[in-house]
C-alpha positions as CSV (number, residue, x, y, z in Angstrom):
1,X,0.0,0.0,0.0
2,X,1.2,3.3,-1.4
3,X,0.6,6.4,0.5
4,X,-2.8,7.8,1.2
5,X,-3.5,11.7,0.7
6,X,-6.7,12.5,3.3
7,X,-8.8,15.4,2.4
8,X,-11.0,17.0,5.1
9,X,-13.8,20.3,5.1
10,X,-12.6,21.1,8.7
11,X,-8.7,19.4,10.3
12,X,-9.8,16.5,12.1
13,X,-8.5,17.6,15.5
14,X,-9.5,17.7,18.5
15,X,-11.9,14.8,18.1
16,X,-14.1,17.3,20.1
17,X,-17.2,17.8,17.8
18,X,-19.2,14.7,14.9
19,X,-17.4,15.5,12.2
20,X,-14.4,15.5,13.7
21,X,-14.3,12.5,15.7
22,X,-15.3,10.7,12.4
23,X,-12.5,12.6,10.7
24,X,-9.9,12.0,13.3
25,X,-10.6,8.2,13.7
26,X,-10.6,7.4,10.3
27,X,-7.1,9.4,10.0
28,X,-5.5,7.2,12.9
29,X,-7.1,3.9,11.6
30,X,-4.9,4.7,8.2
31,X,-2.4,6.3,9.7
32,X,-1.5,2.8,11.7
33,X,-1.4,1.2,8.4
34,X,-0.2,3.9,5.5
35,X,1.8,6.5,5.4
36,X,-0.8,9.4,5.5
37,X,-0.9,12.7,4.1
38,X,-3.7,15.5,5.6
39,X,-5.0,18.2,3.1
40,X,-7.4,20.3,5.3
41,X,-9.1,23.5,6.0
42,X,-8.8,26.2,9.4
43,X,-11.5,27.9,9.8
44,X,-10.0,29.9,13.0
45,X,-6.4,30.2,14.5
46,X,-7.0,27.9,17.0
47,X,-7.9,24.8,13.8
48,X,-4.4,26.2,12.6
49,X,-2.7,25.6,15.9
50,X,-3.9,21.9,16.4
51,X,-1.7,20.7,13.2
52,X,1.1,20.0,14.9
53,X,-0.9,18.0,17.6
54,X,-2.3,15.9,14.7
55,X,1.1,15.0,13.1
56,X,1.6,12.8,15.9
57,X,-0.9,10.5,13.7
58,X,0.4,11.0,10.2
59,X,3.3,11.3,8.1
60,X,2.5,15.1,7.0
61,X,-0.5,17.8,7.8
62,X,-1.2,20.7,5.2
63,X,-3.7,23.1,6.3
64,X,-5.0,26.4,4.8
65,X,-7.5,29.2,6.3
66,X,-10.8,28.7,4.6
67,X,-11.9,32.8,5.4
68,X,-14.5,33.3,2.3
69,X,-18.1,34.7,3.7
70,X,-21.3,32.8,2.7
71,X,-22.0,36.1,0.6
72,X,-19.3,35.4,-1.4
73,X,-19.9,31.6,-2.0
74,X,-23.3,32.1,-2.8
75,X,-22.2,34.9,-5.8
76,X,-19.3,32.4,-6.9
77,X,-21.9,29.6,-7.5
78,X,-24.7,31.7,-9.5
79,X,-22.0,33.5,-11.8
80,X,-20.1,29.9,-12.4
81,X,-23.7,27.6,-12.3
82,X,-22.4,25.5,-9.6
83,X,-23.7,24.2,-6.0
84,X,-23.0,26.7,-3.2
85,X,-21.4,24.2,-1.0
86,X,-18.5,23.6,-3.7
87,X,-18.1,27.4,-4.1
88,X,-17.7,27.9,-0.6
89,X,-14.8,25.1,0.1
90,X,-13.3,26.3,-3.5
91,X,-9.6,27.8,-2.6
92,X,-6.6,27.8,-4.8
93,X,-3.9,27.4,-2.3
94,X,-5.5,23.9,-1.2
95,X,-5.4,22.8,-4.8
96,X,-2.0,23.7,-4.8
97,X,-1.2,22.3,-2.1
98,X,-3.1,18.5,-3.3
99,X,-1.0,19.2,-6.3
100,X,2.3,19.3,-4.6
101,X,1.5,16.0,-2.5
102,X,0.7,14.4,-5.2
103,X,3.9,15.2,-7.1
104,X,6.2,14.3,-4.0
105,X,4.8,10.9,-2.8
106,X,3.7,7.9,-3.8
107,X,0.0,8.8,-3.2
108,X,-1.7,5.5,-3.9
109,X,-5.6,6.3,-2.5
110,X,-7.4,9.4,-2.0
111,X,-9.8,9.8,0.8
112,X,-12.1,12.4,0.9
113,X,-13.9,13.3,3.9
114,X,-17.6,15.3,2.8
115,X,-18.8,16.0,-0.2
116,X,-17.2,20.0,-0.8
117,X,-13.7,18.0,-0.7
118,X,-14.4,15.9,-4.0
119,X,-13.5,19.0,-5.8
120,X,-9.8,18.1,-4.3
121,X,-9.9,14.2,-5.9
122,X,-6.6,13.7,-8.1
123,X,-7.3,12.5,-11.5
124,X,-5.0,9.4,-12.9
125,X,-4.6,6.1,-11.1
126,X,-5.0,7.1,-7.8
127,X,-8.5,4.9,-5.6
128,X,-10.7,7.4,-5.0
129,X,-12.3,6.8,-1.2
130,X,-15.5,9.1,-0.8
131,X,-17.3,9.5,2.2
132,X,-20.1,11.6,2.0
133,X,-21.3,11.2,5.4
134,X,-24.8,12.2,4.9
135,X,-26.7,12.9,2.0
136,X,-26.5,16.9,1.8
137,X,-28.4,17.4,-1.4
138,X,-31.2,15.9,0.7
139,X,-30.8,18.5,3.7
140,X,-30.9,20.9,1.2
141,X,-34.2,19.5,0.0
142,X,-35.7,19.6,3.1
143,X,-34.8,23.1,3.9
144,X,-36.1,23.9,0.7
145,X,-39.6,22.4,1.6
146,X,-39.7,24.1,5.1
147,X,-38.7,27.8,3.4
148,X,-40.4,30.5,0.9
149,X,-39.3,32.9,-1.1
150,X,-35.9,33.3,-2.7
151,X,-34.4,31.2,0.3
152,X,-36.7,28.2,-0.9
153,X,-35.2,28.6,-4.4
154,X,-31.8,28.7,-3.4
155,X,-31.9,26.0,-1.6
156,X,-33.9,24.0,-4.3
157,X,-31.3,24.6,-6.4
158,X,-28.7,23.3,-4.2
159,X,-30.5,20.4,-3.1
160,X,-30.7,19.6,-7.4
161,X,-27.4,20.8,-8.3
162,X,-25.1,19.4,-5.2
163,X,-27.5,16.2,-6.2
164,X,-26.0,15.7,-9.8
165,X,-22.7,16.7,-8.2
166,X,-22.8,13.5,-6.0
167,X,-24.1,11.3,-8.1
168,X,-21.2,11.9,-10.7
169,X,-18.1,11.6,-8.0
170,X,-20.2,8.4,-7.0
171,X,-19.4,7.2,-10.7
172,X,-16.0,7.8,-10.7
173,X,-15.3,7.0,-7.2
174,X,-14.0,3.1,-5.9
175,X,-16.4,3.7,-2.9
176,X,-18.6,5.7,-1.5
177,X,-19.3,6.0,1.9
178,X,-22.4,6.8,4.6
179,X,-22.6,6.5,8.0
180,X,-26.0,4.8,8.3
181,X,-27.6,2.2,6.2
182,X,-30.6,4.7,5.9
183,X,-28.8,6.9,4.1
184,X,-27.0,4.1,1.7
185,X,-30.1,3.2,0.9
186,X,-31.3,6.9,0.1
187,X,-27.8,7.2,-2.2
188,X,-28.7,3.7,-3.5
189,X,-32.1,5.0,-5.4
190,X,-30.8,8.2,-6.3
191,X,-27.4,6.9,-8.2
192,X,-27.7,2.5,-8.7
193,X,-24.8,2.6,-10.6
194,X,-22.3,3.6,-7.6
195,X,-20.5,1.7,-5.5
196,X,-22.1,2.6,-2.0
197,X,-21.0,1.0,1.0
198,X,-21.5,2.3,5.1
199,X,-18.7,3.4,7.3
200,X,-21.0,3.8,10.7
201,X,-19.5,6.4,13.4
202,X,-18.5,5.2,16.9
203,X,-17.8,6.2,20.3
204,X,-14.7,6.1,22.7
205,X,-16.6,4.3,26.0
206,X,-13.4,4.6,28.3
207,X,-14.1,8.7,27.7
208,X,-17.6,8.9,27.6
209,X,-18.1,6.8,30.9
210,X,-20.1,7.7,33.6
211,X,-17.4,6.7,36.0
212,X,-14.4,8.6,34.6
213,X,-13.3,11.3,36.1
214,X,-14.7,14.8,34.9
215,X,-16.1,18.1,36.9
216,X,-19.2,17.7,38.3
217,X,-21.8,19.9,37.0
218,X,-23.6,21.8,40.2
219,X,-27.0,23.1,37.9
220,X,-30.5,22.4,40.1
221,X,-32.7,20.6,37.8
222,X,-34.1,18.1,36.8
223,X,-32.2,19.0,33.8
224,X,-32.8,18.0,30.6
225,X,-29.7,18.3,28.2
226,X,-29.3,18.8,24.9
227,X,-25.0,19.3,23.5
228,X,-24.4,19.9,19.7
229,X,-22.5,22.7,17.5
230,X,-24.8,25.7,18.3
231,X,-24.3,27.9,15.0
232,X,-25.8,24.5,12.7
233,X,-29.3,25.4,11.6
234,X,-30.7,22.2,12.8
235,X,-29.7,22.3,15.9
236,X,-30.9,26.0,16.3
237,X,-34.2,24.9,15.2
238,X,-34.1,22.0,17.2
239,X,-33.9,23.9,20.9
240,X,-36.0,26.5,20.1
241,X,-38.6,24.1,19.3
242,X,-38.0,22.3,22.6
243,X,-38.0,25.5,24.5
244,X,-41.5,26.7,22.7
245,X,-43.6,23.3,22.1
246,X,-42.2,20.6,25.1
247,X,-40.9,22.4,28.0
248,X,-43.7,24.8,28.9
249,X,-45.7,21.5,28.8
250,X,-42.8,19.6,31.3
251,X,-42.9,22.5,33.6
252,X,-46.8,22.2,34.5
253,X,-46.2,18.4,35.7
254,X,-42.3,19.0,36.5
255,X,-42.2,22.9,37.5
256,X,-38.7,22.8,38.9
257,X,-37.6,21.1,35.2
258,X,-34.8,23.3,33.1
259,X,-33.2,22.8,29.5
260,X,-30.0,23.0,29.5
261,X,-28.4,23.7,26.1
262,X,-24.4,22.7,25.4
263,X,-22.4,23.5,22.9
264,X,-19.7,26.2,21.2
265,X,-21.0,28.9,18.7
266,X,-24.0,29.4,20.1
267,X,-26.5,31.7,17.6
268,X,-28.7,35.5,18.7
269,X,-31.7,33.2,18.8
270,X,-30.1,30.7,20.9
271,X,-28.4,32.8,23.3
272,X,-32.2,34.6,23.7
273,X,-33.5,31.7,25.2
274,X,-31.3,32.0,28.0
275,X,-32.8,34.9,28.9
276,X,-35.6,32.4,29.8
277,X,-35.6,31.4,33.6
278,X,-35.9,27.7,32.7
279,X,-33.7,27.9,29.9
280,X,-29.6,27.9,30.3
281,X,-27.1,28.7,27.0
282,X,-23.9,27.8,28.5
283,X,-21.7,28.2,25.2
284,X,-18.6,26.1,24.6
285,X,-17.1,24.0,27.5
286,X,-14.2,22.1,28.4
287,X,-15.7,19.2,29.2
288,X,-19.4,18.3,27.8
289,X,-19.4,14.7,30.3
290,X,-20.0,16.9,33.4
291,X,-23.2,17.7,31.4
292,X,-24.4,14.6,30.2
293,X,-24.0,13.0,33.8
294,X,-25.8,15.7,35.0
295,X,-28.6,15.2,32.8
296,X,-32.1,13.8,34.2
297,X,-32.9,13.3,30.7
298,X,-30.8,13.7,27.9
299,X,-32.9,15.3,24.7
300,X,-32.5,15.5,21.2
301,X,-35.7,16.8,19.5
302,X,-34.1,17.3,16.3
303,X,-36.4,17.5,13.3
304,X,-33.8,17.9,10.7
305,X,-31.1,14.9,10.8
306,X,-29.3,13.1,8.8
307,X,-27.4,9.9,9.3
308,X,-25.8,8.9,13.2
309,X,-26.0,11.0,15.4
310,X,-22.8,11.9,18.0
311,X,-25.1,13.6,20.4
312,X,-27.3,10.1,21.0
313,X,-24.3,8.3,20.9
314,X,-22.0,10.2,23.8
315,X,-25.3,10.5,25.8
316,X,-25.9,6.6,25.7
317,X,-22.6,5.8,26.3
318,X,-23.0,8.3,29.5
319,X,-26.0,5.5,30.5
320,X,-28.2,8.7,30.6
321,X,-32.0,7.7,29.6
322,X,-32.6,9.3,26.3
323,X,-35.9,10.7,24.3
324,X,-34.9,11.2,20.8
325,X,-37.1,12.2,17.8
326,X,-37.7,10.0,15.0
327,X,-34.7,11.6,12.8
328,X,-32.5,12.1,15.6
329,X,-33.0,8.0,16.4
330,X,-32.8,6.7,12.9
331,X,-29.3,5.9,12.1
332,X,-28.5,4.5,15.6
333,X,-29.6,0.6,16.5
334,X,-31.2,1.8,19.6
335,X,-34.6,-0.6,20.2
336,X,-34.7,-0.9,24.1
337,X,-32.3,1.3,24.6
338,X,-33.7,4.6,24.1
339,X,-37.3,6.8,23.9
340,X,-38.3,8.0,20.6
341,X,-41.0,10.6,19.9
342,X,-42.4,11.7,16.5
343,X,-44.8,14.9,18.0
344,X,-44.0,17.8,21.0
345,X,-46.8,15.4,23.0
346,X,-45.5,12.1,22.7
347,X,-42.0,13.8,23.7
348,X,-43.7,15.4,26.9
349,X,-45.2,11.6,27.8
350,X,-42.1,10.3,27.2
351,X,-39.8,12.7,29.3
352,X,-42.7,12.9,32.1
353,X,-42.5,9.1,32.3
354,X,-38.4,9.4,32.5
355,X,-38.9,11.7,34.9
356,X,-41.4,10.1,37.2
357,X,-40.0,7.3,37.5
358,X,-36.0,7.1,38.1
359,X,-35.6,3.4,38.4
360,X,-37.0,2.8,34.9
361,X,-34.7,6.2,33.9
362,X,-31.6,4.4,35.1
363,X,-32.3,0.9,33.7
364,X,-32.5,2.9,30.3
365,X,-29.2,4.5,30.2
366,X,-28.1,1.3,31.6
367,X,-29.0,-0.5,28.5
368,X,-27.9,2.1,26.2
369,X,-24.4,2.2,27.3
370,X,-24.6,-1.2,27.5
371,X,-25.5,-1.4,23.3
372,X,-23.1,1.5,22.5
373,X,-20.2,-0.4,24.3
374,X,-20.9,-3.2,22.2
375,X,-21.4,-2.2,19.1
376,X,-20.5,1.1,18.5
377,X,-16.8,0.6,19.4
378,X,-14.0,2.7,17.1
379,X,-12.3,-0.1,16.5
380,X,-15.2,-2.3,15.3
381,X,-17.0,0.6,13.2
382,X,-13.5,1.3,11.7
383,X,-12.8,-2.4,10.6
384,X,-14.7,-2.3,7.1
385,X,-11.9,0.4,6.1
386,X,-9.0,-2.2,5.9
387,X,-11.3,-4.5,2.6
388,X,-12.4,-1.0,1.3
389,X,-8.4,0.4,1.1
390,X,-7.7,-3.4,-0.3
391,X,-5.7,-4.6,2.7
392,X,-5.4,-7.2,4.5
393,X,-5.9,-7.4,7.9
394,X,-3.4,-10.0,8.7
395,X,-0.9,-8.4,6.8
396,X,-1.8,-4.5,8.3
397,X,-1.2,-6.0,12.0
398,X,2.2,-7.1,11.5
């Protein structure tokens, strides 16, 4: 096995947020077994700093500032007729940069990590690896159908244009990859001539365990937690529905209840609900466990979602009782294990229930970590990479 260029949307370090746990497992599962080259974008100083931290993984680490406003992307894609998500990840000095690593190694496989990086995919005989995560053209629909206006055209026209896009890297690629079987399936019907296979997304148990060590959260509650990127738009949507449609509801059977929400980058709109009294916006932390522990209930009401998703996972493996909604439970093997509701009042019962009864509560976090620990492992959800990359295990562990 040659050498393997990896080419990322966002550096894959710290393994602190989805995408970049995905990213930065997938670079250390190669980078055990190849000699690996990262091609990647910053998109602050601090991204810029963590290279060095990630070369402890890989044979070399090229990363450039990706600093081009949404404003911008958006013109760039209606003068040139092209998706907006290309136009925004388009930069010169990364091309240059894919160019010169291609010239001065070996490069015998390309991986790309999201869709906006198949722009980067050497031509010639290089395996072309293409994980696509999620479906985006398929977001894109979806926002289209829930907006009016302009906004619903332009994201029409992404959903149909970043459609095409995928379907014809999915001809030319040796693989492409999804982290549920839902949305395999989804790719499947939209492009039968590709080569689709799934790469699900795990979670390290010995750091998300309730009895590691961590700071204790002191917050009165019962809380009910919900931890993502707070500047993505389903996420936004998803705690402001929580804060308008369930928790009023929660309060009149559980007044003392608050909704905590967790994460970095957190929007206007979300940092106005913590203005509520039964609302709290912390922002980023250092340490999101502290939370989950904390949590009487751990929520995720999201009604946009695509593929597995991180949030359920780290909370299961916490062996906090979980109420999820029917997006946010799909890509995750989770009968017994965890509450799913498809309306605001079926996620009041369920929460209600959690919350009434403790006993039940803990014997459902119970059996959720005890499904994550077995089969949502790294190591185990990493395993398909070695027959997709044409290796062979016995030869890779010598």
């Amino acid at each position: 096995m040659g050498d393997i260029l990896f080419l990322a949307h966002r550096i894959p370090y710290p393994p602190d947020r989805g995408d970049k746990m995905r990213g930065f497992h997938i670079v250390r599962h190669l980078g055990r077994r190849a000699r690996v080259h990262v091609a990647a974008f910053a998109e602050d100083a601090r991204d810029e700093h963590y290279a060095g931290a990630l070369r402890g993984y890989v044979e070399s680490v090229t990363v450039v500032r990706r600093t081009k406003s949404n404003l911008r992307a958006a013109a760039e894609a209606l003068v040139g007729n092209r998706p907006v998500s290309l136009s925004a990840f388009h930069h010169p000095a990364l091309k240059r940069a894919v160019g010169r690593i291609v010239a001065d190694h070996p490069i015998d496989a390309a991986y790309a990590f999201s869709g906006q990086m198949a722009q980067y995919l050497p031509t010639g005989p290089v395996r072309a690896i293409m994980d696509f995560v999620d479906l985006d053209s398929a977001k894109f629909a979806a926002y289209a159908d829930a907006a009016r206006g302009p906004v619903a055209w332009m994201h029409a026209r992404e959903a149909r244009m970043l459609g095409a896009f995928e379907r014809s890297v999915a001809a030319r690629a040796d693989a492409s990859l999804f982290v549920s079987a839902a949305e395999a399936e989804l790719f499947r019907a939209r492009s039968p001539d590709g080569r689709v296979a799934v790469l699900e997304n795990g979670i390290d148990t010995r750091f998300y365990d309730p009895a590691a060590g961590f700071p204790a959260v002191g917050e009165a509650g019962p809380l009910l937690v919900f931890t993502g990127q707070m500047d993505y738009r389903p996420n936004v949507e998803a705690v402001a529905w929580f804060a308008d449609e369930v928790l009023p509801r929660l309060r009149e059977r559980h007044p003392a209840a608050r909704f905590a929400i967790v994460g970095r980058k957190p929007t206007e709109a979300v940092r106005s609900l913590g203005e509520r009294a039964d609302v709290i916006v912390t922002g980023e932390v250092a340490d999101v466990r502290g939370w989950l522990a904390a949590a009487a209930v751990s929520v995720a009401p999201l009604r946009l979602a695509r593929g597995i998703q991180n949030k359920v996972l780290e909370a299961m493996a916490m062996a906090r009782p979980v109420v999820a909604s029917e997006p946010a439970a799909e890509g995750i093997d989770h009968a017994g294990t965890i509450r799913v509701a498809g309306t605001a009042a079926a996620m009041v019962g369920e929460i209600d229930t959690l919350l009434a009864d403790r006993d039940a509560a803990d014997r459902l976090g119970t059996a959720a970590r005890n499904r994550v620990r077995g089969r949502y492992g790294w190591d185990a959800c990493m395993a398909p990479l070695d027959a997709l990359m044409s290796w062979r295990p016995e030869a890779s562990a010598a």
